[in-house]
BAFI-3210 file (N, C-alpha, C; in Angstrom, 3 decimals, decimal comma, padded with zeros to 6 digits):
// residues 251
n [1|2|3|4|5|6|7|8|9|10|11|12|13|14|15|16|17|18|19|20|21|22|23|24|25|26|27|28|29|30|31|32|33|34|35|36|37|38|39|40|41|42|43|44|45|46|47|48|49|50|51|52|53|54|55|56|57|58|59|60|61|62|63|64|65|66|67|68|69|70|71|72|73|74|75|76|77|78|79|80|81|82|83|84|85|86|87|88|89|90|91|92|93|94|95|96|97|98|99|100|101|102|103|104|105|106|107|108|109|110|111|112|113|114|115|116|117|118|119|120|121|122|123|124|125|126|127|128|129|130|131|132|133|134|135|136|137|138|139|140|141|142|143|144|145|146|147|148|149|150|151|152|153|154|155|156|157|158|159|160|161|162|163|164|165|166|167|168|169|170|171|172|173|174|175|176|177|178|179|180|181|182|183|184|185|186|187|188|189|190|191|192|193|194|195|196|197|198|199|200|201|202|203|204|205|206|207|208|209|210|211|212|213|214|215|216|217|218|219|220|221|222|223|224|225|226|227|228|229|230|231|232|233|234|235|236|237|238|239|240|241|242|243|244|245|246|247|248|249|250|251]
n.u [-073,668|-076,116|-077,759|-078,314|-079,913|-082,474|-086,283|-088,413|-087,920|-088,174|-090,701|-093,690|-095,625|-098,539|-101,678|-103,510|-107,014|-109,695|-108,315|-107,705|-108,687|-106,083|-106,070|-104,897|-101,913|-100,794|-101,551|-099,497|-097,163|-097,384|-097,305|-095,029|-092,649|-090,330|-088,316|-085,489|-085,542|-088,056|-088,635|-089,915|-090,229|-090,647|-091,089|-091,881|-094,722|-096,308|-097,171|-095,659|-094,723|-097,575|-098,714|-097,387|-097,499|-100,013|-100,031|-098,897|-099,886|-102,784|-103,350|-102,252|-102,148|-101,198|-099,308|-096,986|-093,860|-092,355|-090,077|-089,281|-087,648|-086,844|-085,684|-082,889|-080,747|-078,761|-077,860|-075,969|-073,567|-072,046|-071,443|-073,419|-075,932|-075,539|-076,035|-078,214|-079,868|-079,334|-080,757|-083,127|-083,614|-083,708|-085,765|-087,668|-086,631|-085,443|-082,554|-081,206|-077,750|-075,850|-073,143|-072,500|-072,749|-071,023|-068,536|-068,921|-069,068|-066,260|-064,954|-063,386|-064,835|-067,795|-066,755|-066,413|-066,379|-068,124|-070,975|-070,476|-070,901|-073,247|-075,160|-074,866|-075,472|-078,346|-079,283|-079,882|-081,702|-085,159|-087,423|-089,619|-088,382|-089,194|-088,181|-088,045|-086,939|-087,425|-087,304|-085,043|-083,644|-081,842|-079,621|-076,406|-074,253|-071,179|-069,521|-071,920|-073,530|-071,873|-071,384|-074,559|-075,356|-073,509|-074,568|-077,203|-077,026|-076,600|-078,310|-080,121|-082,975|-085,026|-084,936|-086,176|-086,062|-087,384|-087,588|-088,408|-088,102|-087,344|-085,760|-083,750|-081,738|-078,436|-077,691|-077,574|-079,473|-080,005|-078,631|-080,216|-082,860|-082,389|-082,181|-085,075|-085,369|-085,755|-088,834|-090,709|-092,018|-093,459|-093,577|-095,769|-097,080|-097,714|-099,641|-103,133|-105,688|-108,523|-110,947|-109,924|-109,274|-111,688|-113,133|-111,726|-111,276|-114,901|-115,603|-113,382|-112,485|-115,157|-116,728|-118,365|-118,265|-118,727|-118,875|-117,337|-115,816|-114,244|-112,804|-111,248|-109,872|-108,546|-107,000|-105,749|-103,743|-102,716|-103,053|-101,409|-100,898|-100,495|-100,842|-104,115|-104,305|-104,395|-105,727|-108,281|-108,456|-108,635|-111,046|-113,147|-116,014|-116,909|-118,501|-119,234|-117,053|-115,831|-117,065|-116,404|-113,712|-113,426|-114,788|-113,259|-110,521|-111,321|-111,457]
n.v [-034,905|-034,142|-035,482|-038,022|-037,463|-038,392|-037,902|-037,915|-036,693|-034,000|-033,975|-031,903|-033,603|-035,772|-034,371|-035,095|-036,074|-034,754|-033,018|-031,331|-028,277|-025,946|-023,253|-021,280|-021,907|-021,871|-018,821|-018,238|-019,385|-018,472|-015,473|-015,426|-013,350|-011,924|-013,328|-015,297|-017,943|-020,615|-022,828|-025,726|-027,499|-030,539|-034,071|-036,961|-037,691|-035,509|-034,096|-032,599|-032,548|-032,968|-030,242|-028,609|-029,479|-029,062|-026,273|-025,531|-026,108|-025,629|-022,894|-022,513|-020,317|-017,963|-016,532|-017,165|-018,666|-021,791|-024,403|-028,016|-030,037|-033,947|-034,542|-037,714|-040,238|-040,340|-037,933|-037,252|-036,744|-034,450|-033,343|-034,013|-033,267|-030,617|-030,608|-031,869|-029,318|-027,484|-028,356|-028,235|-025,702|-024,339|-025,761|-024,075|-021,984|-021,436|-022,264|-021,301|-021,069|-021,766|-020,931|-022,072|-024,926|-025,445|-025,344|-026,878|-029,457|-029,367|-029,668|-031,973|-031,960|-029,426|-025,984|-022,825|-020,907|-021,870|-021,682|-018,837|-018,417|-019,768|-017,719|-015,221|-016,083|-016,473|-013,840|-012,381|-012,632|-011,640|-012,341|-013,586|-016,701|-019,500|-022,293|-025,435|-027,482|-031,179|-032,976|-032,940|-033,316|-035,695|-034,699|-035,081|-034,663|-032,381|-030,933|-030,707|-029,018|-026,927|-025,191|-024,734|-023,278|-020,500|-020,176|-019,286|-017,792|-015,362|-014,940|-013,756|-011,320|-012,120|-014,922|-017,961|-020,411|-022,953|-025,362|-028,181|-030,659|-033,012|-032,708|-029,754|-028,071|-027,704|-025,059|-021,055|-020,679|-018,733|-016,527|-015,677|-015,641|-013,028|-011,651|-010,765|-012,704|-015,423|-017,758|-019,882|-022,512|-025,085|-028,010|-027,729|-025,663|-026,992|-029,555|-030,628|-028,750|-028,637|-028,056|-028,630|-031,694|-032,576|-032,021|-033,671|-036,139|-036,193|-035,381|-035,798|-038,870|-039,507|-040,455|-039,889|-038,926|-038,148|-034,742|-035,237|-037,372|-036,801|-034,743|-036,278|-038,325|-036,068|-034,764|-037,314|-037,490|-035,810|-034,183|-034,919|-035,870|-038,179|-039,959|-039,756|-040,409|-043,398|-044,152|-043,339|-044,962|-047,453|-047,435|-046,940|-048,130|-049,504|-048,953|-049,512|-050,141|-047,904|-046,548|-047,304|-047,437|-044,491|-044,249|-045,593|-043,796|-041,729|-042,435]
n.w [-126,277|-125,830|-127,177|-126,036|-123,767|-121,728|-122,603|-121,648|-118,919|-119,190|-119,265|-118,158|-115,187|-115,507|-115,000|-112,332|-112,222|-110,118|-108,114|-105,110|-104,525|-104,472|-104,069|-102,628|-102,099|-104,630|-105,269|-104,220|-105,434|-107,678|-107,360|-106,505|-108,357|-108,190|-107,057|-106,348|-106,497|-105,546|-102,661|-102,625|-100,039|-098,724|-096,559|-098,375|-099,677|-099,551|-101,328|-103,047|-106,068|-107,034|-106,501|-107,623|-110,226|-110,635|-110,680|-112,297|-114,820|-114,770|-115,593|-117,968|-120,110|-118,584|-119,436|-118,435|-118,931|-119,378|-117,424|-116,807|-115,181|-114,103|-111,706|-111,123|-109,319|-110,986|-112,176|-110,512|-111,754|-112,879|-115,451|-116,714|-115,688|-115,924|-118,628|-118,766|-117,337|-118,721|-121,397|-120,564|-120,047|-122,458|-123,707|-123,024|-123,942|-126,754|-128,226|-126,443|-123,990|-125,656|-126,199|-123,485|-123,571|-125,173|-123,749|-122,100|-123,172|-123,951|-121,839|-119,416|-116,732|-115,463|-115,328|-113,500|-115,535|-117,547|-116,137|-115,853|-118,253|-118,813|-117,198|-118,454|-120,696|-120,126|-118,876|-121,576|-122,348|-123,288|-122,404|-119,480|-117,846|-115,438|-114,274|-113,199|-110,626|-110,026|-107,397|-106,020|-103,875|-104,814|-105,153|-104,303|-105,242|-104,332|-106,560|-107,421|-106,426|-105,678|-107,863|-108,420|-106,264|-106,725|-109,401|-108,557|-106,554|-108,700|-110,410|-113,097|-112,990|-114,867|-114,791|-112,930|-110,205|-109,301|-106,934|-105,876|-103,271|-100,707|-098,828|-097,197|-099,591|-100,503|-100,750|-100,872|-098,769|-096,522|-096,950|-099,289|-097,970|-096,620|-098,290|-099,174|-101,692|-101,576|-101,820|-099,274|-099,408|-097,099|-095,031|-093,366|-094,229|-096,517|-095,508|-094,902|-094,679|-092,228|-094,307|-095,888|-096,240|-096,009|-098,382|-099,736|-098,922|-098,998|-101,442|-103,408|-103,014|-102,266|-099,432|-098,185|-095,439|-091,565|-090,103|-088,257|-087,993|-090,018|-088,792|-086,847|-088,656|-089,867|-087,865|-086,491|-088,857|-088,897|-090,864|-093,109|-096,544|-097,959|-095,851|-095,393|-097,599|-098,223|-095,819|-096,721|-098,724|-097,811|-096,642|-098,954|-100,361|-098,304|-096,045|-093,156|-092,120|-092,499|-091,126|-088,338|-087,905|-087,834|-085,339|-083,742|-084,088|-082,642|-079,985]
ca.u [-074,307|-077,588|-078,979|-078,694|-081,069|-084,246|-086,915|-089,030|-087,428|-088,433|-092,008|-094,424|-096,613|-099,819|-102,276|-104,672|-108,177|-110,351|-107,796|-108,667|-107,952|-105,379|-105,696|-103,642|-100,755|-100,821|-101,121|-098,141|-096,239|-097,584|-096,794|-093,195|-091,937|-089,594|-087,913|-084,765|-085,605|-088,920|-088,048|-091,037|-089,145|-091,370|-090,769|-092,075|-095,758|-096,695|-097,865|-094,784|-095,245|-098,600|-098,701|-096,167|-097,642|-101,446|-099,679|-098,190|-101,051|-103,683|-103,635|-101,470|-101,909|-100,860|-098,160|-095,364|-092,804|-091,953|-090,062|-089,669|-086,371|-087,432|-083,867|-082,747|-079,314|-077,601|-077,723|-074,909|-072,301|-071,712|-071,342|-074,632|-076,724|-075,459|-076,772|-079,742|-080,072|-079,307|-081,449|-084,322|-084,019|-084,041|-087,544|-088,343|-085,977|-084,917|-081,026|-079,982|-076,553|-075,253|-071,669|-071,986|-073,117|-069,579|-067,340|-069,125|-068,300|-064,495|-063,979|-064,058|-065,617|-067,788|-065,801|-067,114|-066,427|-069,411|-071,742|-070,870|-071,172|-074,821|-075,590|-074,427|-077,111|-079,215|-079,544|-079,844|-082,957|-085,806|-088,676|-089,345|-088,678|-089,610|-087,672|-088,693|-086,416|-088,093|-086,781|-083,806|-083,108|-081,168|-078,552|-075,585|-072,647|-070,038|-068,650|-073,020|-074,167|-071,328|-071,903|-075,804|-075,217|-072,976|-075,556|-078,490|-076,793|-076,211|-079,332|-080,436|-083,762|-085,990|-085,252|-086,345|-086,146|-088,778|-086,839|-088,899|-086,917|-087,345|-084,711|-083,458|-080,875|-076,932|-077,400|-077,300|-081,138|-080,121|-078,981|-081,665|-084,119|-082,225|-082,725|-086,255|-085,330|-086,454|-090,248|-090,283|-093,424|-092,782|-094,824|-096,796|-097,797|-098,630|-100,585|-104,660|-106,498|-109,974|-111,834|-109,393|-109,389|-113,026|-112,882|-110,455|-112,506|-116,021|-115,677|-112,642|-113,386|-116,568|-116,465|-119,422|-117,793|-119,227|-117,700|-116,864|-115,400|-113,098|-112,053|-110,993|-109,105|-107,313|-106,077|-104,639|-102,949|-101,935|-103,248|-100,390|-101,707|-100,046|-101,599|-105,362|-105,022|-104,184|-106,791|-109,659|-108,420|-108,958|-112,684|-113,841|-116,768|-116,889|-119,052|-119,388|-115,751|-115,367|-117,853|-115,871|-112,241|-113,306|-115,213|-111,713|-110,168|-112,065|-110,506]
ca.v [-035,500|-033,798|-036,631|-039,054|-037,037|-038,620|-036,394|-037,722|-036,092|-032,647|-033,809|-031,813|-035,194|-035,446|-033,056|-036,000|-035,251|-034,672|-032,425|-030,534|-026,827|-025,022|-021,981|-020,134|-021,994|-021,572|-017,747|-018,134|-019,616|-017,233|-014,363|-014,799|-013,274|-011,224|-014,280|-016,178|-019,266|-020,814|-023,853|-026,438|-029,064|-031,480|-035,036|-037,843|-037,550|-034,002|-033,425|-031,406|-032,543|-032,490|-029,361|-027,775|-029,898|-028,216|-024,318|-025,117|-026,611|-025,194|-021,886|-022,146|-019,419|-016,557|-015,674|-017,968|-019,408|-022,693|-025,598|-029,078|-031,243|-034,252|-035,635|-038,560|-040,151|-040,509|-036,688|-036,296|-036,545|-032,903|-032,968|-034,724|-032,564|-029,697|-030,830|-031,808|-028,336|-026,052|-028,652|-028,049|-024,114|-024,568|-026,302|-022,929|-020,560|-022,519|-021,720|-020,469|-021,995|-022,519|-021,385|-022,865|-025,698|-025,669|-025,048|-028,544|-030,655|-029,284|-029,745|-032,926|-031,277|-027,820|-024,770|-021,497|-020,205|-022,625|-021,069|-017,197|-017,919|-019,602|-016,835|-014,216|-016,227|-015,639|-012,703|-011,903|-013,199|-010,612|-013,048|-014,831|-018,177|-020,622|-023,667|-026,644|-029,184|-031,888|-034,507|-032,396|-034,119|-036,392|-034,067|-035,088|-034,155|-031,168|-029,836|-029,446|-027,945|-025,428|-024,125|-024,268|-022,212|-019,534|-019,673|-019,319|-015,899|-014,392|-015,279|-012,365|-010,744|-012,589|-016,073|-017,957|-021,331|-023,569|-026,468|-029,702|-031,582|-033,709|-031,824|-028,669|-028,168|-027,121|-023,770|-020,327|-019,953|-017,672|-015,277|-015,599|-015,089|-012,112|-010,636|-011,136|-013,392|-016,856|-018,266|-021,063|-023,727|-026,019|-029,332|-027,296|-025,085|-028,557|-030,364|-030,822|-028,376|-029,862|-028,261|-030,025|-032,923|-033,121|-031,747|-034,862|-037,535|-036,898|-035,392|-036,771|-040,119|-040,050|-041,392|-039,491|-039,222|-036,980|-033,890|-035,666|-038,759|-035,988|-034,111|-037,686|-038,560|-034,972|-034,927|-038,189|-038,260|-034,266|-033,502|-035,687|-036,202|-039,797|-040,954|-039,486|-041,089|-044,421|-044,368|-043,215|-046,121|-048,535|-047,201|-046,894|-048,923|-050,028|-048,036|-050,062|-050,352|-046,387|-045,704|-047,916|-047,197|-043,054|-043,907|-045,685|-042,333|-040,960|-042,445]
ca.w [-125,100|-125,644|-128,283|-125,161|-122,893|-121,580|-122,974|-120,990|-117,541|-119,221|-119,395|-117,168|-114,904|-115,825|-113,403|-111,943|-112,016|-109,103|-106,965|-104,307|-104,546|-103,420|-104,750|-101,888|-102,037|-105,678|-105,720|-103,341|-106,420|-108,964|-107,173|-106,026|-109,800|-107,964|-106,240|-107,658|-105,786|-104,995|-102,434|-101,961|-099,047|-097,231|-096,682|-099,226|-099,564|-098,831|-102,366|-103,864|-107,032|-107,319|-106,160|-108,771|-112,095|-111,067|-110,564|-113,880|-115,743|-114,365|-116,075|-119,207|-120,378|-117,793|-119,295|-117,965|-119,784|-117,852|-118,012|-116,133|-115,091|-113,133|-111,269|-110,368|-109,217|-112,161|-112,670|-109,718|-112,257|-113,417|-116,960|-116,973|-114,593|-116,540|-119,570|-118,519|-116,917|-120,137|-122,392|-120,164|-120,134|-123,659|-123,997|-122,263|-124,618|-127,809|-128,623|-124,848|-123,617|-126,703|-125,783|-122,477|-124,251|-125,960|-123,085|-121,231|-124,709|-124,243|-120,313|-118,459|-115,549|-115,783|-114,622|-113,140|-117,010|-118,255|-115,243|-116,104|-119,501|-119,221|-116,467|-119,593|-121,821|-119,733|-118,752|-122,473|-122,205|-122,936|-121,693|-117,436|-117,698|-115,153|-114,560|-111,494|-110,814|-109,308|-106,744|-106,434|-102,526|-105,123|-105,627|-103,412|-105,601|-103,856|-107,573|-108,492|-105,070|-105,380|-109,342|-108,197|-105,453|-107,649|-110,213|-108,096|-106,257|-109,780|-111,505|-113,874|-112,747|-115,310|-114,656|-111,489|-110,007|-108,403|-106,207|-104,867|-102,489|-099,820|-097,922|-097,817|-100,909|-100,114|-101,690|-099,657|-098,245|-095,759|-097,664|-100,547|-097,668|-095,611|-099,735|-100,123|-102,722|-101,317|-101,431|-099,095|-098,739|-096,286|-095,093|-092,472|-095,443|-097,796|-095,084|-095,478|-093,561|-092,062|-095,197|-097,751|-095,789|-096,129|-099,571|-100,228|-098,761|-099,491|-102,591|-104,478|-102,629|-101,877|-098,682|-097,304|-093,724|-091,031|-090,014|-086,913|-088,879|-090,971|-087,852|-085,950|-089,630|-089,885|-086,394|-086,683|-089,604|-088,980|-092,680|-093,809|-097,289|-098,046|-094,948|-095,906|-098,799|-098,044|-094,762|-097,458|-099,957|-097,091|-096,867|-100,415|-100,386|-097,142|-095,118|-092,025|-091,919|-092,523|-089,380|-087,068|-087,968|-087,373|-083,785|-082,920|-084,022|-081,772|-078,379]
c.u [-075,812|-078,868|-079,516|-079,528|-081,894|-085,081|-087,657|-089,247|-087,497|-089,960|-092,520|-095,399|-097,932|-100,428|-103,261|-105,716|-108,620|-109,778|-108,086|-108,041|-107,459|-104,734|-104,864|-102,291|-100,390|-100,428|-099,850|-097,095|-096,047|-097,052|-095,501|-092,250|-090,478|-088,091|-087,193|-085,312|-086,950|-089,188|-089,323|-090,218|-090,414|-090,915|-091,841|-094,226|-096,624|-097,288|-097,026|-094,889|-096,299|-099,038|-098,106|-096,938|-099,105|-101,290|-099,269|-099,036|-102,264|-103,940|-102,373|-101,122|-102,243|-099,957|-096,376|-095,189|-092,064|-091,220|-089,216|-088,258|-087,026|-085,591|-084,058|-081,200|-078,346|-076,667|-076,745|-073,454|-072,709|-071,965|-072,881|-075,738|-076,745|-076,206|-078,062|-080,767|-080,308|-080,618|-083,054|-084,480|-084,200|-085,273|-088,582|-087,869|-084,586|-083,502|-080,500|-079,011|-076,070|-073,838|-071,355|-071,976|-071,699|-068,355|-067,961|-068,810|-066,700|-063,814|-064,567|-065,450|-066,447|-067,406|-066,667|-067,158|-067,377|-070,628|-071,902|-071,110|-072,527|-075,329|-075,688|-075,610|-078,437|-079,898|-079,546|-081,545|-084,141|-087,268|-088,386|-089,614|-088,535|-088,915|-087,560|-087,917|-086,882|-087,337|-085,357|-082,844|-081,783|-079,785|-077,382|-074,230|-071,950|-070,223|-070,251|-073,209|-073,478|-071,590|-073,544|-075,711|-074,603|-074,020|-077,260|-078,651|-076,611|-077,314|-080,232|-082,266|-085,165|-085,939|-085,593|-086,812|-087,179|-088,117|-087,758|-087,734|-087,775|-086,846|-084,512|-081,580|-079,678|-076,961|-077,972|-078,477|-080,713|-079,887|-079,920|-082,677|-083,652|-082,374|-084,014|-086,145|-085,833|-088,154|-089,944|-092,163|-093,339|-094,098|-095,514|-097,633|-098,955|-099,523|-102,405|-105,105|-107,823|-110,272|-110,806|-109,371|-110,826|-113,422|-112,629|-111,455|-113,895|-116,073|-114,740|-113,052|-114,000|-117,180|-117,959|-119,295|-118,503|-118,399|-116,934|-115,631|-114,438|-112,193|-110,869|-109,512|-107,790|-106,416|-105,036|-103,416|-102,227|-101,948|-102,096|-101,002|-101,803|-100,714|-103,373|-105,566|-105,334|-105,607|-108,484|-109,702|-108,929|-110,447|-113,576|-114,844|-117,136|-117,576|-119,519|-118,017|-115,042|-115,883|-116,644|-114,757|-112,512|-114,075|-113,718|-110,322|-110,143|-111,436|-109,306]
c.v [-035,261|-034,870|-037,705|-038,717|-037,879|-037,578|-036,345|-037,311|-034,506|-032,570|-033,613|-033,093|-034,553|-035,408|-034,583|-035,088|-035,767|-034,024|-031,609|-029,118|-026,623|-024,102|-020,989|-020,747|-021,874|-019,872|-017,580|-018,486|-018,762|-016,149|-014,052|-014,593|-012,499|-012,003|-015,064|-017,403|-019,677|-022,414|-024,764|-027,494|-029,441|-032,602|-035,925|-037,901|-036,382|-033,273|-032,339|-031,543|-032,435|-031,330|-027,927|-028,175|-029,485|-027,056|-024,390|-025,405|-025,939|-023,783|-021,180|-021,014|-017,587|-016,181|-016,014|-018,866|-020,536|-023,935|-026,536|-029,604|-032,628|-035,198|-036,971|-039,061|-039,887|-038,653|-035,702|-036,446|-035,359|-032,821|-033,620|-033,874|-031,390|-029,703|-030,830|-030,178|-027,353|-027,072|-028,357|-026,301|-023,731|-024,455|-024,642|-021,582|-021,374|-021,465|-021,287|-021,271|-022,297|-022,005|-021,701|-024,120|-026,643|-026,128|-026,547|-029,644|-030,494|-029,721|-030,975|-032,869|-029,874|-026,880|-023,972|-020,600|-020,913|-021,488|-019,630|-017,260|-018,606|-018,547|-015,449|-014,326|-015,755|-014,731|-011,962|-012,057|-012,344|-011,320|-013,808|-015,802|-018,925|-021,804|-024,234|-027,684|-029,985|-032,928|-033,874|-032,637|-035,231|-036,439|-034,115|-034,801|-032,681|-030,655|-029,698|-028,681|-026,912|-024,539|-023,887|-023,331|-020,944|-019,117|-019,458|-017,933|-015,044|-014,533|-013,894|-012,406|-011,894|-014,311|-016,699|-019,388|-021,886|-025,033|-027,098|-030,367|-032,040|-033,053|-030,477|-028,294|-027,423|-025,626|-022,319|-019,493|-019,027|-016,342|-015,104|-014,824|-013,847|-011,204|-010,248|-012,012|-015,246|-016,611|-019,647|-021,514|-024,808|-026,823|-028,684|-026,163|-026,216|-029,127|-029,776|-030,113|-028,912|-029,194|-029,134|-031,375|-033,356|-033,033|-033,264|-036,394|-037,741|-036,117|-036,057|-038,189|-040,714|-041,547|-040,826|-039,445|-038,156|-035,840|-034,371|-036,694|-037,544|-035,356|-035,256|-038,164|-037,240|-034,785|-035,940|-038,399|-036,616|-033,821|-033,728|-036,264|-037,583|-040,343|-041,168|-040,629|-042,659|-045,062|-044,597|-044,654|-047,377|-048,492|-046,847|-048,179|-049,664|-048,999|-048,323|-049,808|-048,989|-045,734|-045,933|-047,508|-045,369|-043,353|-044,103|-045,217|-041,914|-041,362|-042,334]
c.w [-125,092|-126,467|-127,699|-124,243|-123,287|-121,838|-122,242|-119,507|-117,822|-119,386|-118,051|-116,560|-115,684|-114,657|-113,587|-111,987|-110,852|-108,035|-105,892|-104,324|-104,100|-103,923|-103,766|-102,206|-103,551|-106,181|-104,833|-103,995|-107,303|-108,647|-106,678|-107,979|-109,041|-107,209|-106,965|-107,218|-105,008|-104,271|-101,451|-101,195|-098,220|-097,600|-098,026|-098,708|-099,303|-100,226|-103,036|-105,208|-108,076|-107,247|-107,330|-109,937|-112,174|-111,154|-111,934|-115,106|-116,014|-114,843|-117,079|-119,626|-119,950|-118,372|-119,541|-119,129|-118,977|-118,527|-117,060|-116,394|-113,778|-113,192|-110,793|-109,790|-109,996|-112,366|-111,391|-110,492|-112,975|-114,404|-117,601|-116,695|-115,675|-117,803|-119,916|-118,383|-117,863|-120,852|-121,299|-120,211|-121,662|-124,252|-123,795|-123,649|-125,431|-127,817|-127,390|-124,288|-124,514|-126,591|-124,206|-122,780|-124,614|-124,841|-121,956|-122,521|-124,268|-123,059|-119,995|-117,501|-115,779|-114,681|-114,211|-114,480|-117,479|-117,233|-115,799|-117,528|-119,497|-118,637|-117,574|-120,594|-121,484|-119,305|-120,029|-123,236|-122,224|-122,055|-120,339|-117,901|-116,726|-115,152|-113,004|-111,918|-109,621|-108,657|-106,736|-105,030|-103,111|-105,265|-104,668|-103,490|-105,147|-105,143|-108,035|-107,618|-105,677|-106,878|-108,961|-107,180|-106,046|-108,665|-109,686|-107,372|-107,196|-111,078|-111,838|-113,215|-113,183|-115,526|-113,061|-111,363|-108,967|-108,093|-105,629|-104,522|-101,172|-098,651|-098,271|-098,525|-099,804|-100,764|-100,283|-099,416|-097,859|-096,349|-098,667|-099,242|-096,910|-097,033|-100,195|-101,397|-103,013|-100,741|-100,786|-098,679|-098,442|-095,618|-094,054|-093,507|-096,395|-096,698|-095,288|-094,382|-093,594|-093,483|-096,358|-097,415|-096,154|-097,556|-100,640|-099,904|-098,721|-100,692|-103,704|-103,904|-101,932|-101,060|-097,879|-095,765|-093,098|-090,859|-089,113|-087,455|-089,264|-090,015|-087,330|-087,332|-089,782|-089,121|-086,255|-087,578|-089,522|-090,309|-093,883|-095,212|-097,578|-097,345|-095,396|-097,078|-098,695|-096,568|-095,882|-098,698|-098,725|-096,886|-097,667|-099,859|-099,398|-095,613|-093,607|-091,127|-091,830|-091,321|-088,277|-086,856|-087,552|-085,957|-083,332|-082,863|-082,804|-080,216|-078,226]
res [x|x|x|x|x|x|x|x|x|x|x|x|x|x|x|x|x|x|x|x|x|x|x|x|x|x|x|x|x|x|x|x|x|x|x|x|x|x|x|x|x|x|x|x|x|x|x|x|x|x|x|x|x|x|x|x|x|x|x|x|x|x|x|x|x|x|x|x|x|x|x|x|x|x|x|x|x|x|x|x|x|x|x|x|x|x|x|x|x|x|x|x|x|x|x|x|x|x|x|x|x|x|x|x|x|x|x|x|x|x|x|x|x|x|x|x|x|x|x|x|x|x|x|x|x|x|x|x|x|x|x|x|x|x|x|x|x|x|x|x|x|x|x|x|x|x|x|x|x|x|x|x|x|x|x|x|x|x|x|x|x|x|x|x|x|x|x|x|x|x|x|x|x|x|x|x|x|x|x|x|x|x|x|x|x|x|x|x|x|x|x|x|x|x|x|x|x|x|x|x|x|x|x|x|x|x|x|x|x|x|x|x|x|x|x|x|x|x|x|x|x|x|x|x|x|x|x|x|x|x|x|x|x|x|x|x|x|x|x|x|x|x|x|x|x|x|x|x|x|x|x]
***
């Protein structure tokens, strides 16, 4: 099954240029090592992805050992998901899963004996690896929730997951966080405070707005980034049209 993988659903995006820093919420990624589960949830536009492919880009070489699943529907059939799942921890730590590997070739379905035996691989593991599954709101299948949930309470020390979603995943936050074991950054975390807002529109696009103009824009759109962006694309080049639309902010 592994020769039919998309390869390209283990490729990290490419980091846009011109982003606007956000070096806190960043060391807020870096530093949860101690954390099985690091769970970015906001709705559609909030910059989760972008967010994840500049913490991971952005300073290669710290250290980390990382590696990238990007989901989509298809990947709620089990024996699929799974696959996907080991060949991406892989990319990270060549040869790992190779008799869980075996025991998903032999079973229709994967068992709780596939799970303890990748959980076994890995934890054999002398190096932290890193693994983000992206768009993972997609995930609506019962028989994956419940092996992700099993393998997410028994995950050896030195591996540690980084979840984008839309929503928040079927797996057992509460206890992760009554462990210290959950990082959560949530869309009141991702939104644009005034300086990134201003950051965002007169330096990435150089909209030259006032502070007044940026305040009137942040407020409205509640530092919703999607919205920012789409407001500042409407006033590229249009500087008559950028005054007027922030006075009628303003009432």
């Amino acid at each position: 099954m592994t020769s039919l993988l998309l390869q390209t659903k283990f490729h990290v995006p490419t980091r846009r240029r011109g982003l606007v820093a956000r070096s806190g919420l960043k060391e807020r990624l870096g530093g949860a090592v101690e954390s099985a589960l690091t769970l970015v949830s906001a709705p559609a536009g909030f910059g989760k992805t972008t967010l994840l492919t500049d913490w991971l880009t952005a300073a290669p070489g710290d250290g980390r050992i990382t590696a990238w699943l990007s989901l989509d529907h298809s990947d709620n059939d089990p024996a699929l998901f799974w696959a996907y799942f080991v060949a991406a921890l892989r990319m990270a730590a060549p040869g790992v899963g190779e008799g869980a590997l075996a025991l998903l070739t032999s079973t229709e379905s994967p068992t709780e004996a596939f799970v303890v035996t990748l959980l076994n691989d890995l934890a054999a593991l002398s190096d932290d690896v890193v693994l983000v599954l992206d768009d993972y709101h997609v995930i609506e299948e019962p028989q994956v929730q419940d092996k992700m949930a099993y393998l997410v309470e028994h995950l050896p020390p030195q591996i540690r997951l980084v979840i984008a979603s839309r929503a928040d995943p079927a797996l057992p936050l509460a206890r992760l966080r009554a462990r210290g074991q959950l990082v959560e950054i949530r869309a009141a975390d991702l939104r644009f405070t005034l300086d990134e807002a201003t950051a965002y529109l007169n330096d990435v696009m150089g909209l030259d707005l006032t502070p007044g103009d940026v305040t009137a824009l942040e407020a409205r759109t509640e530092g919703w980034i999607a919205a920012l962006q789409l407001a500042a694309l409407s006033m590229q080049g249009r500087d008559d049209v950028a005054r007027l639309h922030c006075r009628l902010l303003r009432r």
